[in-house]
Biopython code that builds the backbone (N, CA, C, O; Angstrom):
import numpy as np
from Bio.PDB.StructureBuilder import StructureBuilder

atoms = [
    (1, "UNK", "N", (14.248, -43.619, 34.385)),
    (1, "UNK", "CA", (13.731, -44.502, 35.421)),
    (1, "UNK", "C", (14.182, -44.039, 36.806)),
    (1, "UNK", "O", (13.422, -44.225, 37.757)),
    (2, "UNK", "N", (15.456, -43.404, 36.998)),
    (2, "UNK", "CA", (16.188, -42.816, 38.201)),
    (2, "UNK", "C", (14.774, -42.050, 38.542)),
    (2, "UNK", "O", (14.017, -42.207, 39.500)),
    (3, "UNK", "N", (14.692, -41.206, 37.466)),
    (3, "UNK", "CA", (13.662, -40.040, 38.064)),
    (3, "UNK", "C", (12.439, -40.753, 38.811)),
    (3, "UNK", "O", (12.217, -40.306, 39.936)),
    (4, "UNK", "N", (11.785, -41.569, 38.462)),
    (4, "UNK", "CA", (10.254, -41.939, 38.723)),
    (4, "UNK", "C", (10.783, -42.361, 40.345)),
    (4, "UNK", "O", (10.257, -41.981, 41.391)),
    (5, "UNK", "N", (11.813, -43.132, 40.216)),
    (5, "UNK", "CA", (12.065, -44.076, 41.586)),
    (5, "UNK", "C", (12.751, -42.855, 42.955)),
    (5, "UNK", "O", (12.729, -43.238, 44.125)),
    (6, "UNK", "N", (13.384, -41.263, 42.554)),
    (6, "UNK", "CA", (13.297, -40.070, 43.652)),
    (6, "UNK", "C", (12.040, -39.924, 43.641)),
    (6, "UNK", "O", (11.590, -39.756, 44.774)),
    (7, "UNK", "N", (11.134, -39.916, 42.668)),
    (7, "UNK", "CA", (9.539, -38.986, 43.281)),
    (7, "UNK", "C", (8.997, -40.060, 44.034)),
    (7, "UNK", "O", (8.318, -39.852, 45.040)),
    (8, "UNK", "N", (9.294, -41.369, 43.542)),
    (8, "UNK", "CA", (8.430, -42.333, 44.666)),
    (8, "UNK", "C", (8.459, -42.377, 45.642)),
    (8, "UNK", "O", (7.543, -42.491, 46.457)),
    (9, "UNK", "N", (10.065, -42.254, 45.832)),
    (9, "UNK", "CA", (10.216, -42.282, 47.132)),
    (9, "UNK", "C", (9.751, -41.268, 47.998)),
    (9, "UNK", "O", (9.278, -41.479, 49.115)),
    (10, "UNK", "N", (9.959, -39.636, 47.212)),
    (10, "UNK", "CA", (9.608, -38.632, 47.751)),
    (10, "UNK", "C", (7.947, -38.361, 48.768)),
    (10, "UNK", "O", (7.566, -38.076, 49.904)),
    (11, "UNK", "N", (7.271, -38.788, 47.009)),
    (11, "UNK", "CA", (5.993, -38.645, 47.741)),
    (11, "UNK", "C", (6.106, -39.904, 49.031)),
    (11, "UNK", "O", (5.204, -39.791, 49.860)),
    (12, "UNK", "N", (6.969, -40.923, 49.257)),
    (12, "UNK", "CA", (6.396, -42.005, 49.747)),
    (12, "UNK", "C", (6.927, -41.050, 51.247)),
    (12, "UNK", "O", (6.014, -40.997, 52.072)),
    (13, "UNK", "N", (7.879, -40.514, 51.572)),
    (13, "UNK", "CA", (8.399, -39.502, 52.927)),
    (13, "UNK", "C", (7.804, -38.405, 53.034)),
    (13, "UNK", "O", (8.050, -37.766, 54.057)),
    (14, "UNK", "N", (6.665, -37.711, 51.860)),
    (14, "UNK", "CA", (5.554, -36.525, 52.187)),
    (14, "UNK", "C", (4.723, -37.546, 52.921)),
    (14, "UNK", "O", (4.817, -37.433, 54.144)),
    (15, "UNK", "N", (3.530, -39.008, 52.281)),
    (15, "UNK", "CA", (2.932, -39.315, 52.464)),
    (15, "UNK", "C", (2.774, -40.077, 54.523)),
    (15, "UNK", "O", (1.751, -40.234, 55.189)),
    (16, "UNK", "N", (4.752, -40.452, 55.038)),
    (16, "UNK", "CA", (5.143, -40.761, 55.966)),
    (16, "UNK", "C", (4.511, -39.473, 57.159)),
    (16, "UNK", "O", (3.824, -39.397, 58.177)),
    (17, "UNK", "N", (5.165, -38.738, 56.358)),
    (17, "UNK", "CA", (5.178, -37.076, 57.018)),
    (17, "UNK", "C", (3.328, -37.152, 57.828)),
    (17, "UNK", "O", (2.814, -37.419, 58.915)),
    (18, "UNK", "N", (2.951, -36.758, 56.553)),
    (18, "UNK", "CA", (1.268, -36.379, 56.352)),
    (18, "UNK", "C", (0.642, -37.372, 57.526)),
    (18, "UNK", "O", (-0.066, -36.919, 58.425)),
    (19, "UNK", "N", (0.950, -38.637, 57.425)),
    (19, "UNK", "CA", (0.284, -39.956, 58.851)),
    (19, "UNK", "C", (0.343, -39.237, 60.075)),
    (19, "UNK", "O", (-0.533, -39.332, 60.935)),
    (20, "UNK", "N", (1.602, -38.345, 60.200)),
    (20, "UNK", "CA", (2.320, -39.018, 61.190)),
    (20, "UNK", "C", (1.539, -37.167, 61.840)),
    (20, "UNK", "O", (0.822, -36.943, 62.815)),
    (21, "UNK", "N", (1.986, -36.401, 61.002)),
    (21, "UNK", "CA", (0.825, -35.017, 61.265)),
    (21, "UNK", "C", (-0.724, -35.558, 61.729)),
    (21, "UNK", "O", (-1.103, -35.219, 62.850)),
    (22, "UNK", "N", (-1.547, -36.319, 60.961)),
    (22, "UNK", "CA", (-2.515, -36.512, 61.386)),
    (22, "UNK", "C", (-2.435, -37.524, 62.195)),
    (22, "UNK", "O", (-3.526, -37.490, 62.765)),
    (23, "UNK", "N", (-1.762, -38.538, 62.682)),
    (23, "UNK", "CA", (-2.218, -39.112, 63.988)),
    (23, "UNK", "C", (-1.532, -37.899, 65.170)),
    (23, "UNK", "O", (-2.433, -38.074, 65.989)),
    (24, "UNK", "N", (-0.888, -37.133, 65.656)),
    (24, "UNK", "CA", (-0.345, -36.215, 66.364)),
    (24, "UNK", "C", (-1.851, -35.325, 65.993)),
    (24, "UNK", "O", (-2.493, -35.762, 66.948)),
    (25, "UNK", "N", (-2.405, -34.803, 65.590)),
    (25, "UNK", "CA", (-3.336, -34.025, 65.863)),
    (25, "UNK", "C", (-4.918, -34.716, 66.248)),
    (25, "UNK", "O", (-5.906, -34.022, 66.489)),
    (26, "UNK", "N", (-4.907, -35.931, 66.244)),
    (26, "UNK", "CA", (-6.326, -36.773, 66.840)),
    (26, "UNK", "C", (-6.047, -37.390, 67.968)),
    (26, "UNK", "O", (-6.796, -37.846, 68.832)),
    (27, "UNK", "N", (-4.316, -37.348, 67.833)),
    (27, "UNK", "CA", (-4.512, -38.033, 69.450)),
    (27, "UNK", "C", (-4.244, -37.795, 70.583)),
    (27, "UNK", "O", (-3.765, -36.671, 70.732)),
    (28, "UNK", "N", (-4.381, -38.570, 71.762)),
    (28, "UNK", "CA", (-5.203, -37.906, 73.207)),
    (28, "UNK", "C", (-4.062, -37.469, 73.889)),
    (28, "UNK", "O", (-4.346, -36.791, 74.877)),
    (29, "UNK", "N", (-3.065, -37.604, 73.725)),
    (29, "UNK", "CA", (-2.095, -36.841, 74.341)),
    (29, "UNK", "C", (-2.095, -35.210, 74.109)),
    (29, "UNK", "O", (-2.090, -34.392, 75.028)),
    (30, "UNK", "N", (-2.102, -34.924, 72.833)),
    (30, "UNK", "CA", (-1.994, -33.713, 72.424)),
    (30, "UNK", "C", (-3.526, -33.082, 72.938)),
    (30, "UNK", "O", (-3.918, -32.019, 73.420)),
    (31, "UNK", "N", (-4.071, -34.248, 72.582)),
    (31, "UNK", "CA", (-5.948, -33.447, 73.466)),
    (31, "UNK", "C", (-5.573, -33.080, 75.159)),
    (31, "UNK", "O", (-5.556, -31.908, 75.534)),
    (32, "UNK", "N", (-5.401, -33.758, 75.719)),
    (32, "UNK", "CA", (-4.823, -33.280, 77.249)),
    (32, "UNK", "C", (-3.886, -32.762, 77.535)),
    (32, "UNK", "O", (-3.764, -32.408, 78.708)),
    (33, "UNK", "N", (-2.498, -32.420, 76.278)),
    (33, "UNK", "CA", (-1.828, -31.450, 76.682)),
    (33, "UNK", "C", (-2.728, -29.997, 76.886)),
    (33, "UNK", "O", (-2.783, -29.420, 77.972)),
    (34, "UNK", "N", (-3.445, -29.495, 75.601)),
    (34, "UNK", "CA", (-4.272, -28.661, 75.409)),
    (34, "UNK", "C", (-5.371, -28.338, 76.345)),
    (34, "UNK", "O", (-5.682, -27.188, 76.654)),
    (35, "UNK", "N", (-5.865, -29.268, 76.721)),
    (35, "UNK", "CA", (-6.901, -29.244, 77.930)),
    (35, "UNK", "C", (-6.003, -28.709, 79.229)),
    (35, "UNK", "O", (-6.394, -27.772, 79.926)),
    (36, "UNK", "N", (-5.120, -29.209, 79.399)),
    (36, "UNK", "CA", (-3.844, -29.150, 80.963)),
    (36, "UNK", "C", (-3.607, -27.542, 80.958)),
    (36, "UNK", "O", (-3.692, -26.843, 81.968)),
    (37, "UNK", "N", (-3.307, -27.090, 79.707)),
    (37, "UNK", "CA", (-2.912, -26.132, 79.540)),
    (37, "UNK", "C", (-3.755, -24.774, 79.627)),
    (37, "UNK", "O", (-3.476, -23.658, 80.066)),
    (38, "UNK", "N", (-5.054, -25.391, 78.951)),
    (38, "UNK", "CA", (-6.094, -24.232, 79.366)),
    (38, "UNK", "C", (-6.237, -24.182, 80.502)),
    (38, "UNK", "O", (-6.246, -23.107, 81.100)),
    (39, "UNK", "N", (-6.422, -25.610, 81.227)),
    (39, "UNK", "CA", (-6.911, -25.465, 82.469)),
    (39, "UNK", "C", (-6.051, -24.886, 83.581)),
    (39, "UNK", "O", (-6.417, -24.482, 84.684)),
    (40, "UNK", "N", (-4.692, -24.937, 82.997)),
    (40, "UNK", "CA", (-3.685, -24.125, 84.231)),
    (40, "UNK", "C", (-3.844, -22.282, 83.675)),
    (40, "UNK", "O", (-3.576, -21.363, 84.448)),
    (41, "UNK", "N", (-4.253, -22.087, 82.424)),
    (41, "UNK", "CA", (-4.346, -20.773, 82.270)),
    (41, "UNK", "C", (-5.431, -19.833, 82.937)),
    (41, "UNK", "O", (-5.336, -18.661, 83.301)),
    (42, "UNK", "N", (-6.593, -20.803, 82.983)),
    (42, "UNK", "CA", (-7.758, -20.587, 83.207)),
    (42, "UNK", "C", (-8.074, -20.355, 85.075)),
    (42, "UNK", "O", (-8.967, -19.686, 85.596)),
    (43, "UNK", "N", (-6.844, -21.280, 85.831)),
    (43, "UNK", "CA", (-6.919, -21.435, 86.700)),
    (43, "UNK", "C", (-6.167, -19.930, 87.323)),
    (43, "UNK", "O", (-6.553, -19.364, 88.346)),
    (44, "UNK", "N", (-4.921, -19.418, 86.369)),
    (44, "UNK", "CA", (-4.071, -18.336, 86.814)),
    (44, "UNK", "C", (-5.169, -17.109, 86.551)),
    (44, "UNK", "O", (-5.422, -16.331, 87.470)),
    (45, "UNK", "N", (-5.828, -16.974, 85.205)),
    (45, "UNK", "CA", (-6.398, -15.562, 84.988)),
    (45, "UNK", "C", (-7.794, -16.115, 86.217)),
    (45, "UNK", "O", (-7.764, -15.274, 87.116)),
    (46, "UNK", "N", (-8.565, -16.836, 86.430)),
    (46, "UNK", "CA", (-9.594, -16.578, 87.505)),
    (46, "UNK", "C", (-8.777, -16.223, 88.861)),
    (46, "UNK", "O", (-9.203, -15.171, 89.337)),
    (47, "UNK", "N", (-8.107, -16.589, 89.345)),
    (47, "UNK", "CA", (-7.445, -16.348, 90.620)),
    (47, "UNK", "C", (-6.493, -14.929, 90.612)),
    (47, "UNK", "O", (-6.218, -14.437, 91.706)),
    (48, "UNK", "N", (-6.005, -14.292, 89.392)),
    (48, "UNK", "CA", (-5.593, -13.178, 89.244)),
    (48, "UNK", "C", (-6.962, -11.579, 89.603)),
    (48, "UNK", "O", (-6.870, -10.358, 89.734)),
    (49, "UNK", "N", (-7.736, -12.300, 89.615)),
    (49, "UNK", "CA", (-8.927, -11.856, 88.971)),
    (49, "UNK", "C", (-10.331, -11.451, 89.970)),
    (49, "UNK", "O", (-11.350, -10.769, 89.853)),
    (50, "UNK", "N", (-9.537, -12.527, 91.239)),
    (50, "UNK", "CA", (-10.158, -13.069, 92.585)),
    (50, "UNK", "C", (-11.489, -13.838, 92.234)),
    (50, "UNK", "O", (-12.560, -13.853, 92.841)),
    (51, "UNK", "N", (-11.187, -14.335, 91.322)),
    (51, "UNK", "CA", (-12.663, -15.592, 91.404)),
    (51, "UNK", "C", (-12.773, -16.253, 92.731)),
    (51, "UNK", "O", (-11.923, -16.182, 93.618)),
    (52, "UNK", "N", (-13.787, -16.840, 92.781)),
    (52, "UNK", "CA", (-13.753, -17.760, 93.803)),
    (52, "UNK", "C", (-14.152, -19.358, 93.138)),
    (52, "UNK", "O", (-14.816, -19.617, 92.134)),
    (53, "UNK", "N", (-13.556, -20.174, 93.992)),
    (53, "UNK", "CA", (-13.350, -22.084, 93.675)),
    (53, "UNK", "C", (-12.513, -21.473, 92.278)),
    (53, "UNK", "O", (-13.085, -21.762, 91.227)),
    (54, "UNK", "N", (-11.486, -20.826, 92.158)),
    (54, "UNK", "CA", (-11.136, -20.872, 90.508)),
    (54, "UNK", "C", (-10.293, -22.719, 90.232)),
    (54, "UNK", "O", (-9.785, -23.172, 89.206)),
    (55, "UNK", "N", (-10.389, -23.095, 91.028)),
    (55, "UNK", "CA", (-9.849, -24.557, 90.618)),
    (55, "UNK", "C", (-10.954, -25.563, 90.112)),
    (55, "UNK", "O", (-10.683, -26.637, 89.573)),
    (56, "UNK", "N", (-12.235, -25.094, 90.347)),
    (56, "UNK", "CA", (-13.071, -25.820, 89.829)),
    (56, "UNK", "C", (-13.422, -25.266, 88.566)),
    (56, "UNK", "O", (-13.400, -25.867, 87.492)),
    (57, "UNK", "N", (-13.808, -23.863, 88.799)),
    (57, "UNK", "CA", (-14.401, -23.309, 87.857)),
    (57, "UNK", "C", (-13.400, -23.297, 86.362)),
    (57, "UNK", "O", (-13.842, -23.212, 85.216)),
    (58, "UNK", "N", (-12.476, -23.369, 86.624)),
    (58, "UNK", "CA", (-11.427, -23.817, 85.480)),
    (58, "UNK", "C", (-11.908, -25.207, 84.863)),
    (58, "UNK", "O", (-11.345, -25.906, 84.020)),
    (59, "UNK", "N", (-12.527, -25.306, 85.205)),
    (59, "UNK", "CA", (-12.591, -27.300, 84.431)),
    (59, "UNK", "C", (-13.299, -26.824, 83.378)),
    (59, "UNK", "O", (-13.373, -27.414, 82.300)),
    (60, "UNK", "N", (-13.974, -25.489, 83.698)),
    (60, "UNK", "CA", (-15.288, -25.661, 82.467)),
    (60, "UNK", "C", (-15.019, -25.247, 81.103)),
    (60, "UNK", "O", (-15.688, -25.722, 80.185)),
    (61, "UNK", "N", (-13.764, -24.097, 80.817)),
    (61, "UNK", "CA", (-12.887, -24.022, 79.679)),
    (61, "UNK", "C", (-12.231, -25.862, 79.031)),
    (61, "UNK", "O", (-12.469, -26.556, 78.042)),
    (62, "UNK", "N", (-11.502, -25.972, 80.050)),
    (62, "UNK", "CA", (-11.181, -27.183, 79.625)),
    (62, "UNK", "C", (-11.563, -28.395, 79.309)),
    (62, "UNK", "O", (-10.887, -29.260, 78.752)),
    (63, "UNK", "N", (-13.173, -28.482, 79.835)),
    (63, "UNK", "CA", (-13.914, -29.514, 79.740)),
    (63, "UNK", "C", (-14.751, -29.405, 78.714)),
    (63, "UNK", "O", (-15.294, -30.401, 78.235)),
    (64, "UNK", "N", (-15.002, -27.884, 78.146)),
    (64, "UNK", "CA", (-15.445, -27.871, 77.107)),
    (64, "UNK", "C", (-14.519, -27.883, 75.529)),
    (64, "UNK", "O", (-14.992, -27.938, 74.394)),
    (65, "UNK", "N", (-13.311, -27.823, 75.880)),
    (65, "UNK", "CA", (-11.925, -28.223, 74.923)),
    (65, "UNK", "C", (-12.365, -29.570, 74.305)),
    (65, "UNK", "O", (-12.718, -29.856, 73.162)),
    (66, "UNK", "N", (-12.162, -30.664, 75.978)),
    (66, "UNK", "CA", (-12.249, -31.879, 75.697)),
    (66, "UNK", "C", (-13.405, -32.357, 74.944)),
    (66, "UNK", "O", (-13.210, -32.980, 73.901)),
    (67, "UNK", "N", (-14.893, -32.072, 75.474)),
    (67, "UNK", "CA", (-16.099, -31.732, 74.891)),
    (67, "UNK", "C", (-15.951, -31.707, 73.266)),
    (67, "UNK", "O", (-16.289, -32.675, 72.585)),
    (68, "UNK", "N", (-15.477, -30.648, 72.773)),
    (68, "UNK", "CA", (-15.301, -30.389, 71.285)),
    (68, "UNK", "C", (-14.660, -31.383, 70.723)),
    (68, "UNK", "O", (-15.354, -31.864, 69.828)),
    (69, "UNK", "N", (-13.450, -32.013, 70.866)),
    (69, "UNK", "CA", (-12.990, -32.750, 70.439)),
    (69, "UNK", "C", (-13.203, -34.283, 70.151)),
    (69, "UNK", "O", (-12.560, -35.097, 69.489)),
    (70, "UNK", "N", (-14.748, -34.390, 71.157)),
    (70, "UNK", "CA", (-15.335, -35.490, 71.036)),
    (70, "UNK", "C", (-16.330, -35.332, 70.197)),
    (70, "UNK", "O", (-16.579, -36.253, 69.419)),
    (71, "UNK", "N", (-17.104, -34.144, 70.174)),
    (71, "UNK", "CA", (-18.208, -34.190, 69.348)),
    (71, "UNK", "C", (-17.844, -34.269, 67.937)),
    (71, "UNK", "O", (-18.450, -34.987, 67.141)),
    (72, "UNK", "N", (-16.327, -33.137, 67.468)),
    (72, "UNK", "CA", (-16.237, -32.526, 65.960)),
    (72, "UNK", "C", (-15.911, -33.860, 65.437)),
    (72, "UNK", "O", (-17.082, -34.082, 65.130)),
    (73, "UNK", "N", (-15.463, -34.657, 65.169)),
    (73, "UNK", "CA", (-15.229, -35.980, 64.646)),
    (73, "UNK", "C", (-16.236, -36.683, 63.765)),
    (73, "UNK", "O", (-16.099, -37.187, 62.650)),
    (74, "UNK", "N", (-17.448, -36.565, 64.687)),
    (74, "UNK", "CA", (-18.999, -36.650, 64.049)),
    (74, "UNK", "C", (-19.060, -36.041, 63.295)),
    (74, "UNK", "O", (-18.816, -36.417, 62.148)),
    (75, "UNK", "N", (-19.392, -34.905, 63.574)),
    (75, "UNK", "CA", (-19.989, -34.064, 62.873)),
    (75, "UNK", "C", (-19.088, -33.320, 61.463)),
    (75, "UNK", "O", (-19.563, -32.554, 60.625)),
    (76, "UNK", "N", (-17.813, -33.786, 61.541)),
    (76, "UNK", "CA", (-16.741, -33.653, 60.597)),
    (76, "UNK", "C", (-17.119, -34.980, 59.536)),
    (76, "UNK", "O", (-16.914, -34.824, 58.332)),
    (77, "UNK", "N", (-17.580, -36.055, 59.959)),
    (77, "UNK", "CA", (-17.482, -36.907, 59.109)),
    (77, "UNK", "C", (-18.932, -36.893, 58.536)),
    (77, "UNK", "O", (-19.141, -37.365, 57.419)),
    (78, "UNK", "N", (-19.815, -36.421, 59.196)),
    (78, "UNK", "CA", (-21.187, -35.811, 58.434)),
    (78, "UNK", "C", (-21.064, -34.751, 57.644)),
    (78, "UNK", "O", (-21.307, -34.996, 56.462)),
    (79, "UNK", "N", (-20.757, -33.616, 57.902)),
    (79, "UNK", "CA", (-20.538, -32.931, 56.671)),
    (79, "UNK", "C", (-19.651, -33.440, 55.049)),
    (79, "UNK", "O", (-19.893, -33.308, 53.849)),
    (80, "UNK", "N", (-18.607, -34.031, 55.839)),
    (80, "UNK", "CA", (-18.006, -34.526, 54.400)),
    (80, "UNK", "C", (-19.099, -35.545, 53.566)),
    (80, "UNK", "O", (-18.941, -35.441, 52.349)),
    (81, "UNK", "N", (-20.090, -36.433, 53.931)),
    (81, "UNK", "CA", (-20.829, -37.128, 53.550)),
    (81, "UNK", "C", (-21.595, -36.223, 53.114)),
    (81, "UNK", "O", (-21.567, -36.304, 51.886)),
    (82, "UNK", "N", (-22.556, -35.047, 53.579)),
    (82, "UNK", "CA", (-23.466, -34.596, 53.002)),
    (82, "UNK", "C", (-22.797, -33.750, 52.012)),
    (82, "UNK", "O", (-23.549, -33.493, 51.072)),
    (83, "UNK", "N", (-21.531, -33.188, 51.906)),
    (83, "UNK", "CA", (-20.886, -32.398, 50.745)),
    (83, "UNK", "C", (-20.664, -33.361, 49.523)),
    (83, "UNK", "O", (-20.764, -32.938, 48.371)),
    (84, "UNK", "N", (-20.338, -34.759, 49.830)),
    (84, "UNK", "CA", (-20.100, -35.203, 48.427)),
    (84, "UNK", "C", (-21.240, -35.808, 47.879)),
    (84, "UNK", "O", (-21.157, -36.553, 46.903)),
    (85, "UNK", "N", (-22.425, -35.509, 48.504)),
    (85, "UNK", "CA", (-23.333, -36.086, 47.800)),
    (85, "UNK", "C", (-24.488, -34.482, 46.898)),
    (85, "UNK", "O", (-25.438, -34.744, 46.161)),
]
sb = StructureBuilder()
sb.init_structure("model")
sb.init_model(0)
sb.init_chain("A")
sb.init_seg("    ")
for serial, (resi, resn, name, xyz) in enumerate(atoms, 1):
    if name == "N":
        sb.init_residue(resn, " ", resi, " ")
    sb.init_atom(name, np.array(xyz, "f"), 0.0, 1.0, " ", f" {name:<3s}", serial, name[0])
structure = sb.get_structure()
């Protein structure tokens, strides 16, 4: 009985784990770290580079980051529907 009541618990601190991974990867903090980050990269290689407006023209890497992350959700939860059927 010892045994059953370590794996319960075990899986029950994988299963803690696993939440806590997937809310950290859907949520918007980590989306705008990622976005911040392109957009300051995006902003150094155009201006290394002599773009011109590279402070604008940087939004469009990053806006298309943000972009993705709104659309794939959909379209993630459509494919899984059309795969299990």
């Amino acid at each position: 009985m010892e045994h059953s009541s370590n794996d319960i618990a075990a899986l029950q601190e994988r299963n803690r784990r696993v939440e806590a991974d997937k809310a950290w990867e859907t949520s918007w903090t980590r989306r705008l770290f990622i976005a911040t980050l392109t957009y300051a990269s995006a902003v150094l290689f155009m201006h290394l580079n002599g773009f011109e407006k590279e402070l604008l023209q940087a939004l469009i890497p990053s806006g298309g980051y943000l972009l993705s992350t709104l659309t794939l959700p959909p379209l993630k939860q459509w494919w899984i529907g059309k795969r299990r059927t």
